[in-house]
C-alpha positions in Angstrom: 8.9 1.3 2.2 7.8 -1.7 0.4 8.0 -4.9 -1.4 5.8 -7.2 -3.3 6.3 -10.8 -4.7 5.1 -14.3 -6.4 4.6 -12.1 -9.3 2.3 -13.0 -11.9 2.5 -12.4 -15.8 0.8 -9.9 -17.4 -2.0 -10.4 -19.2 -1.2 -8.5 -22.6 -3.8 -8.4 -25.4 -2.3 -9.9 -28.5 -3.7 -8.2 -31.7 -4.5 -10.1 -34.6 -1.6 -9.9 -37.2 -2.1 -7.9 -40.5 -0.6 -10.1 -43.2 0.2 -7.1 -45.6 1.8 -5.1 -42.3 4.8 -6.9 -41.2 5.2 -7.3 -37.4 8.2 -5.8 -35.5 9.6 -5.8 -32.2 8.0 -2.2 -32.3 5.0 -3.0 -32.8 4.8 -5.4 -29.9 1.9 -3.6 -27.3 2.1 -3.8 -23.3 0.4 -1.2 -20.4 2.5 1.9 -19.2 1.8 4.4 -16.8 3.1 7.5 -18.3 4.0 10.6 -15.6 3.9 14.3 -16.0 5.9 17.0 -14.6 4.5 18.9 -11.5 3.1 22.3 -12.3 1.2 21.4 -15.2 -1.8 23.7 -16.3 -4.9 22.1 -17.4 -3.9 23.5 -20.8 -0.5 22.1 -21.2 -1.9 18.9 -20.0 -5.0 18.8 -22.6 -1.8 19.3 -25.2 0.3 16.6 -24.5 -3.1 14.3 -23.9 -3.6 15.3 -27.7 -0.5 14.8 -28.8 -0.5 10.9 -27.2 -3.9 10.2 -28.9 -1.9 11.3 -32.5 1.0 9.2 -31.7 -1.1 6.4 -31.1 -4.2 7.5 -34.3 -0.6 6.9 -36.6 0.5 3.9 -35.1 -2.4 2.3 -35.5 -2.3 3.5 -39.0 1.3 1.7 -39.3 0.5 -1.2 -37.5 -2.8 -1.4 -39.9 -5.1 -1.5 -37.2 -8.6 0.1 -36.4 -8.4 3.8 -35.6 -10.8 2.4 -32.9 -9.3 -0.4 -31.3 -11.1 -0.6 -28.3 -7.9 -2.1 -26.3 -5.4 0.2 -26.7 -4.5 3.6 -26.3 -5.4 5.8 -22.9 -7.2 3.8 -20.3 -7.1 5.7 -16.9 -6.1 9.0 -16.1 -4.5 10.0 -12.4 -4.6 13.8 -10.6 -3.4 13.5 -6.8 -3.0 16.7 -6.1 0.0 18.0 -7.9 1.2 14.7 -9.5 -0.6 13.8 -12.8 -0.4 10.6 -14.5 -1.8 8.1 -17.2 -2.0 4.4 -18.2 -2.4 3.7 -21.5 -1.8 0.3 -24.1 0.9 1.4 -26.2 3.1 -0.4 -28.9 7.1 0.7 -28.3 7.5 3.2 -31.2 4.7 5.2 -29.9 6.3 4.8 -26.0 9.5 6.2 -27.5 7.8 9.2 -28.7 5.9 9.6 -25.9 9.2 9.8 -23.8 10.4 12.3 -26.0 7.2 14.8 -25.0 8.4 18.1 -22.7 5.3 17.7 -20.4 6.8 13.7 -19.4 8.7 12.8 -16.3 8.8 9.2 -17.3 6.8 6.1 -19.0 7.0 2.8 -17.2 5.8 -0.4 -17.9 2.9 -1.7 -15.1 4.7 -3.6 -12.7 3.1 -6.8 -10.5 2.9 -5.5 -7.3 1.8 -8.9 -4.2 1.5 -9.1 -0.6 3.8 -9.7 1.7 3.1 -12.6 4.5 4.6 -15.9 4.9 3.7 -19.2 6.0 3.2 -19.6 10.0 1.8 -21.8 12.4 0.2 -21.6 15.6 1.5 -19.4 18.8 -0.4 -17.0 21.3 -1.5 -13.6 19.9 1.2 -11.0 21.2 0.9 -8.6 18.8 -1.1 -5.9 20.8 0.7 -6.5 24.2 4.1 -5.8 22.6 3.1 -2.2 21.5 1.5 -1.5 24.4 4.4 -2.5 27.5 7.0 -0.5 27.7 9.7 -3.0 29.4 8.4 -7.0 28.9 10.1 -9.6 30.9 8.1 -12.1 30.0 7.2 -13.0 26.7 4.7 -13.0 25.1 2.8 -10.1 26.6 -0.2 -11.0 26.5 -2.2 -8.1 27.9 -3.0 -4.7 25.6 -3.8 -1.2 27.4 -5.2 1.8 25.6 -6.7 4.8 26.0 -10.8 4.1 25.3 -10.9 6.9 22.3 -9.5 3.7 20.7 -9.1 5.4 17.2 -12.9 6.8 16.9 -13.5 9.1 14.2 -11.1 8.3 12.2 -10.8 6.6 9.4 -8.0 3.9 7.8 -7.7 3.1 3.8 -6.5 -0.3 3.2 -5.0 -1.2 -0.2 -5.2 -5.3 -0.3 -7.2 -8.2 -0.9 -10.3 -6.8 0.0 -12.2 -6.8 3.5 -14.6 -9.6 4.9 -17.0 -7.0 6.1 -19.4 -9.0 7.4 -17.0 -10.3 9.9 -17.9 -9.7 13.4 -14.5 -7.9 14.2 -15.5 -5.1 12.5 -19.0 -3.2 13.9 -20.3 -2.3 11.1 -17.4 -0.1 10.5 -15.7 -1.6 7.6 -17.2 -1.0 3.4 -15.2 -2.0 0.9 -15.1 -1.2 -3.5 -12.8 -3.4 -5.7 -10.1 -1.6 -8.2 -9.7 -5.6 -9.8 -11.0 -6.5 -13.2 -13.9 -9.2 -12.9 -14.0 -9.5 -8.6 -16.1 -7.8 -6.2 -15.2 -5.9 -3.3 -15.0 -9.4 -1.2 -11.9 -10.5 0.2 -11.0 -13.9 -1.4 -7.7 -14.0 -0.7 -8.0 -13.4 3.6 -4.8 -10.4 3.6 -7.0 -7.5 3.5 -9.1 -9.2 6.4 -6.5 -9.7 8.7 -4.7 -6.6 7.7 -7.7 -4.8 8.6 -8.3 -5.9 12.2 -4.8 -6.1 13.0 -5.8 -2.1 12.5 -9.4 -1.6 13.7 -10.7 -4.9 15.2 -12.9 -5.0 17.9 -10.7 -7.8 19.5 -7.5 -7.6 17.2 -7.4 -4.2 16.5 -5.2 -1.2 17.7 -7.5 1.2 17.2 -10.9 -0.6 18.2 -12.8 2.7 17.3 -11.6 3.2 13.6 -13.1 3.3 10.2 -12.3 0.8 7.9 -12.2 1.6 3.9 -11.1 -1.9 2.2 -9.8 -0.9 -1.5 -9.0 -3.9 -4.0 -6.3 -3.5 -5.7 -5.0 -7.3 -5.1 -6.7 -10.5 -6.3 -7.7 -13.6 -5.0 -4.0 -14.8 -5.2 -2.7 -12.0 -4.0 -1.3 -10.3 -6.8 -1.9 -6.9 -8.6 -0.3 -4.3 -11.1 0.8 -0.5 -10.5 -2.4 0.8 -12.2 -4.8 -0.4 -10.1 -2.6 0.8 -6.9 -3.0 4.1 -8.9 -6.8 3.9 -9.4 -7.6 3.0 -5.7 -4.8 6.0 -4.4 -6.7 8.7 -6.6 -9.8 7.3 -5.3 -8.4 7.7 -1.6 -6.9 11.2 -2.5 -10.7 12.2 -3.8 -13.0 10.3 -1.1 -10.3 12.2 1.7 -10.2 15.1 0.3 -14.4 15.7 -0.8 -15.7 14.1 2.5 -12.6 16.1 4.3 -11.3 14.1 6.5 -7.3 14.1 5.5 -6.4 15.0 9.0 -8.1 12.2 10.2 -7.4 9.5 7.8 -4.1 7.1 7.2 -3.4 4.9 4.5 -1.9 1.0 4.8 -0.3 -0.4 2.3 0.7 -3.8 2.9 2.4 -4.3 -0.4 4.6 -3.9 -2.7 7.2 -4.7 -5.6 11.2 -5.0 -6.1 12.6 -2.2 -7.9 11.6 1.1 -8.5 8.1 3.1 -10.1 8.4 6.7 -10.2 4.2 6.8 -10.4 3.8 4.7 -7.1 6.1 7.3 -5.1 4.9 10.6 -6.7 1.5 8.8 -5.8 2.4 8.5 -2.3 4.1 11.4 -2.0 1.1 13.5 -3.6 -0.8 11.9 -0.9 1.4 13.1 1.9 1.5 16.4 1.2 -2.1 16.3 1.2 -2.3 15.1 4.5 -2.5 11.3 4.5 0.0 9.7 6.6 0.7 6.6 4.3 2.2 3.6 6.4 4.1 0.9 4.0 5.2 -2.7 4.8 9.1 -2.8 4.6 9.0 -6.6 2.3 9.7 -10.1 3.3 13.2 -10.8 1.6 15.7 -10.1 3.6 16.6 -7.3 2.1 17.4 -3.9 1.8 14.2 -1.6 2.0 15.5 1.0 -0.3 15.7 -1.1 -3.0 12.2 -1.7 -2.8 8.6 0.1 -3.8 6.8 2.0 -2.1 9.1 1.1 0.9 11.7 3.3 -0.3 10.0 6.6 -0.4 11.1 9.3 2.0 7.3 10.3 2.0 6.2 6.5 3.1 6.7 5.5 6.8 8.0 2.3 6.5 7.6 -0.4 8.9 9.9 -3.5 9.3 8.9 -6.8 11.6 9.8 -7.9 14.7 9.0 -12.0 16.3 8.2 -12.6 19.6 11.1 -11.9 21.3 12.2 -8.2 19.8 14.0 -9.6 17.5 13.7 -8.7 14.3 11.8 -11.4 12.1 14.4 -13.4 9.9 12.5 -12.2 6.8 12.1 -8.7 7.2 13.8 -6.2 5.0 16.1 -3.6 6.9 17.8 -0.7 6.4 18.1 3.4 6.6 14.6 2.9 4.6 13.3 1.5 7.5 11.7 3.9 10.2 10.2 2.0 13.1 9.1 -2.0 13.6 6.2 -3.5 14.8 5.0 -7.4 15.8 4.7 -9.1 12.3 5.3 -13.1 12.9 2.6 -15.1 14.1 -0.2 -12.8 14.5 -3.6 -13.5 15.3 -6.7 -11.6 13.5 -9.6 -11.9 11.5 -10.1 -14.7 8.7 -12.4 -15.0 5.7 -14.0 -18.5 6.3 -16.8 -17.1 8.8 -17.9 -14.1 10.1 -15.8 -15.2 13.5 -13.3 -17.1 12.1 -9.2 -16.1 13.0 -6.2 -17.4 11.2 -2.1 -16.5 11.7 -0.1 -15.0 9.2 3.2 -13.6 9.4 5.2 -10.7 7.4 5.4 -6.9 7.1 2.2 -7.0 6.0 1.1 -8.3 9.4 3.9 -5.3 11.2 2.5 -2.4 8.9 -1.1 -2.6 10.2 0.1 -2.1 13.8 1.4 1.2 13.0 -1.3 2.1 11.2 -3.8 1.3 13.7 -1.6 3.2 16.1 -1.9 6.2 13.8 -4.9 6.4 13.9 -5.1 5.8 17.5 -2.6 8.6 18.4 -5.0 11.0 15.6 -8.0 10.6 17.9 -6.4 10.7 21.2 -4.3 13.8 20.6 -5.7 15.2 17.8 -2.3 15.2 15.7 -3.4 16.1 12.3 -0.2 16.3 9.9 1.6 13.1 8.5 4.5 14.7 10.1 3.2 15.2 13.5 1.9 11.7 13.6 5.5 10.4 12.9 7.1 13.0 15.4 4.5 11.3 17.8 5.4 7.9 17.1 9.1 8.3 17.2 8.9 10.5 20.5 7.2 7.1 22.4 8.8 4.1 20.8 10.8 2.5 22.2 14.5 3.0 21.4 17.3 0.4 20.8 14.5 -2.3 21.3 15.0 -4.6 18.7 17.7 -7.0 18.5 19.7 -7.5 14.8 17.9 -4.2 13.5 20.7 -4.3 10.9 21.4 -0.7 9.9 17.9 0.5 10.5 16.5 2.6 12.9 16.5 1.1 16.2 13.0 2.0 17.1 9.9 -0.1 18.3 6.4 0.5 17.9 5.0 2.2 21.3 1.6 3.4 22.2 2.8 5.2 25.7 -0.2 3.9 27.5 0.9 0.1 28.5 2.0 -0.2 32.2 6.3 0.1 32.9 7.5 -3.1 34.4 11.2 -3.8 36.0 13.4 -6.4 34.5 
């Protein structure tokens, strides 16, 4: 389950005002993502899309604007298997009547969604010994066994910043598309590259072998809304399902927001239940998981971090949301200012992409094909009662059976 931070305002469209229409707090117009019930036919669906584009033809009417304003009304709609959604610009009148509709579940304002990594500063990469040693006496570990199917053919969908693709971590095996409004696919930021071969890096990586789908959905700061995280997941849900590979592919989400978004967990769980194991950074505050989106999704495995030592990392959320940790505080992988350039970051962010990478790891070498399976997997070899100060979450440490068993 996770978290996301440093959010940014919204950038809101401000219509011009209509002297002869007098402007109310009703009137005021923001983005929602608007979710309907499972179980919907096309046709009640087709209804209730006509009856949002009335609402909106009369409030425009009220508001005495164009019956063509070209920046408002319904602007993406979302089918992930059984869960259907909808963003749209509305003003609050119309919002209230929207709620009011049979078909709706809920209408929620977009939310700022960020990563989650903190400053750091130097240490030796351990990240990939620690999962991979079953009893350390030393630490760090700095030596990573695995089994040589390393994650081939299979393939990893990363929601960030983008991916360096170029970068020589990667093979070849990395492409990229951008969900953000006026960026490329490029990773700016340096999240998404690092997150990505923590995961699939030919030095970094867990699974050395793996495909590497970079989605955009954060910008250059490192910030994003819930509709583009909805664009980029019906876009993973469609290039899984048409291409079909589900039951070899796993989603990272290294991200996430404070609070709750009903869209953002039906998305994940739609995406579960079609296969996709989707692994989710726990958040950097401290905190409670549960309190926390997507973190706090029964249908998200959630991953809190551990430092150096097995301890877990002073900033990582906890809790009964939390399902298994992995090394997230001062890892080494790939950075964005060369095609062989490194760089340290710490966070969930940095723990999350471990356990995806060993998803994907354990999907090749066993050929585990359910979400559930995978998890059963991964809680069958971690390692229990590992991490010290787990406070109240499971007690369970990121494994990938192979590494050599040492005596204290």
């Amino acid at each position: 389950m996770v978290g996301l931070k440093n959010v940014a305002t919204f950038l809101v469209a401000l219509l011009p005002a209509v002297s002869a229409v007098p402007v109310t707090d009703n009137d005021s117009v923001g983005k929602y993502i608007v979710t309907l019930k499972r179980g919907l036919d096309a046709r009640d669906v087709a209804d209730h899309m006509q009856f949002t584009r009335e609402v909106h033809s009369r409030s425009l009417v009220r508001r005495g604007k164009s019956v063509h304003a070209w920046n408002e009304g319904v602007r993406h709609s979302f089918k992930i298997r059984d869960h259907q959604s909808y963003s749209a610009k509305l003003d609050l009148k119309t919002v209230e009547e929207i709620k009011s509709h049979s078909a709706v579940v809920s209408v929620e304002a977009t939310k700022k969604i960020h990563i989650w990594d903190t400053a750091t500063q130097p240490l030796a990469p351990w990240g990939l010994g620690s999962i991979s040693f079953e009893i350390q006496e030393d630490y760090p570990v700095q030596t990573y066994r695995y089994d040589e199917s390393a994650g081939e053919d299979t393939w990893v969908y990363v929601l960030d910043t983008g991916i360096r693709t170029s970068h020589s971590e990667f093979e070849g095996r990395a492409v990229g598309k951008s969900f953000v409004a006026n960026e490329t696919e490029e990773d700016l930021h340096g999240h998404g590259t690092h997150v990505a071969a923590t995961i699939g890096g030919r030095t970094f990586g867990v699974a050395k072998k793996t495909n590497l789908i970079g989605l955009k959905v954060l910008d250059r700061y490192g910030d994003g809304d819930t509709e583009d995280l909805l664009r980029a997941a019906q876009w993973v849900y469609n290039d899984a399902t048409e291409n079909n590979r589900t039951s070899k592919s796993v989603v990272n989400l290294s991200l996430g927001l404070f609070g709750s978004d009903t869209a953002a967990d039906e998305a994940v769980k739609a995406l579960y239940e079609e296969g996709l194991l989707v692994v989710v950074a726990a958040g950097n505050d401290n905190n409670d998981a549960s309190l926390y989106t997507p973190a706090s999704s029964p249908y998200s495995f959630t991953v809190g971090a551990i430092s150096v030592n097995n301890s877990r990392a002073d900033f990582s959320n906890w809790g009964e949301a939390v399902d298994v940790f992995a090394p997230g505080n001062l890892i080494l992988s790939a950075g964005i200012t060369g095609d062989d350039s490194f760089r340290y970051m710490s966070g969930t962010s940095m723990a999350a992409p471990h356990v995806a990478g060993l998803a994907a790891y354990l999907k090749a070498l066993y050929g585990l094909e359910k979400p559930a399976d995978v998890i059963a997997k991964i809680r069958l070899m971690g390692l229990k009662n590992a991490v010290r100060d787990p406070k109240g979450s499971t007690n369970l440490l990121a494994f990938n059976g192979l590494g050599a068993q040492r005596t204290l």
